[in-house]
N, C-alpha and C positions, 0 to 999 in steps of 0.2 A: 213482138207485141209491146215492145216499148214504147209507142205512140198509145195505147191502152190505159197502161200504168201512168203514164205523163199528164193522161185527161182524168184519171182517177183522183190521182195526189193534185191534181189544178183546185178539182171541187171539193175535197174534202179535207184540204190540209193547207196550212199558213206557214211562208219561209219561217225556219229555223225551229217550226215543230219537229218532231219526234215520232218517226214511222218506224214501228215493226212488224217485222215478217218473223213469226214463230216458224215457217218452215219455208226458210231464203232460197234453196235451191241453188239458183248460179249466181244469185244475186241481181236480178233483175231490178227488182222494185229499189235497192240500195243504190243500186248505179244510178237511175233516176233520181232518187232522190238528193243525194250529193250534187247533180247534176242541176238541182231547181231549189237548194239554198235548203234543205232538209235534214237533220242527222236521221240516224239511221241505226236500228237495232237489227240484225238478225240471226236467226238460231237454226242449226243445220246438224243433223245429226250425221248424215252419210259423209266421209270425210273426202273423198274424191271432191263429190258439189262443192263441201265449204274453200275447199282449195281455189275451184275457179271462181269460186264467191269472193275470195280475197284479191286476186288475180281483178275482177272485174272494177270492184272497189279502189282499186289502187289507180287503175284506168280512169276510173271516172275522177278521181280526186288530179290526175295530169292533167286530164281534159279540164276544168274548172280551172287551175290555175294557169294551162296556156290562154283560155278563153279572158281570163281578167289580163295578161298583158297585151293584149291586142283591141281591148274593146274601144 
């Protein structure tokens, strides 16, 4: 569903705003957004999710910075 959240944050959000997800889950919406020049808040209470929430964030923050030496 990341092509979802990508058309969501296109219309309703400007690089280097400020998107939170009060319940991030795996980090869906954070990875996108790091992903399309966005910080990113999010709050997870199950601690399994926030693991791969951080896991996914971390991903996305490699992804962005291989993406700028190659562009």
């Amino acid at each position: 569903q990341l092509d979802v959240i990508e058309r969501a944050l296109m219309l309703w959000s400007n690089e280097r705003d400020v998107v939170l997800s009060p319940f991030m889950g795996i980090g869906s919406e954070g990875y996108v957004s790091i992903k399309e020049n966005r910080k990113f808040i999010g709050i997870e209470l199950k601690e399994s999710y926030f693991n791969v929430a951080v896991n996914n964030l971390k991903l996305a923050e490699q992804e962005k910075g291989n993406e700028l030496l190659f562009d």
